[in-house]
C-alpha positions in Angstrom: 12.6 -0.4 28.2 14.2 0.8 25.0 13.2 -0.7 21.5 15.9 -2.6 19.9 16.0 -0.9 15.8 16.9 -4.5 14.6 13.8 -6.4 16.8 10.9 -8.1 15.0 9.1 -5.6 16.5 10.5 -2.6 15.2 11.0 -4.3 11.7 7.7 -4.9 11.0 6.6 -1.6 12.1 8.4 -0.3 9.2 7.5 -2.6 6.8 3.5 -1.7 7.6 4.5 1.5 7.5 6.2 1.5 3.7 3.0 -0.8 2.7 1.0 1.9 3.9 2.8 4.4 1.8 3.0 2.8 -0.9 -1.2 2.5 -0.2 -1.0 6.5 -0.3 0.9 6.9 -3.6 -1.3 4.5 -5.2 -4.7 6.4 -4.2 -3.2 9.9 -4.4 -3.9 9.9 -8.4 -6.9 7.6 -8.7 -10.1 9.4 -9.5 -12.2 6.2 -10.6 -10.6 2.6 -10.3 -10.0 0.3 -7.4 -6.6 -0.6 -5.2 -6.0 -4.0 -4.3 -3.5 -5.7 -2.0 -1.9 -9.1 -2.2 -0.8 -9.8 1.4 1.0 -13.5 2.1 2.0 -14.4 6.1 0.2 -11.0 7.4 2.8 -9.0 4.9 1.6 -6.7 2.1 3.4 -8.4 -1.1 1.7 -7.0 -4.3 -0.5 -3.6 -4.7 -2.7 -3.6 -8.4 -4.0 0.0 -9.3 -6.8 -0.3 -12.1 -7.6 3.0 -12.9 -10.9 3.8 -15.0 -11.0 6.4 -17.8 -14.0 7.9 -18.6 -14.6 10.0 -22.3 -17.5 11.9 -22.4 -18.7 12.0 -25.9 -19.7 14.4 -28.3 
């Protein structure tokens, strides 16, 4: 049984896939800070990055 590239299926295999991508890029900079995800109906809409900078003084 073949998979159809247009199925439901398929298309939300590559939509988890670019969400977790786009998960990658987002924590491949961070050294302090947090990554959140907005996800509506199972589907990853919204990714914040808060990243922390830290001075050390004196």
């Amino acid at each position: 049984m073949s998979t159809n590239p247009s199925s439901p299926d398929a298309e939300s295999a590559r939509l988890i896939e670019q969400s977790l991508e786009s998960v990658r890029e987002a924590l491949g900079g961070l050294r302090y800070g947090h990554v959140g995800l907005t996800v509506h109906e199972g589907r990853v809409v919204q990714i914040d990055v808060t990243e922390k900078r830290r001075f050390k003084s004196g």
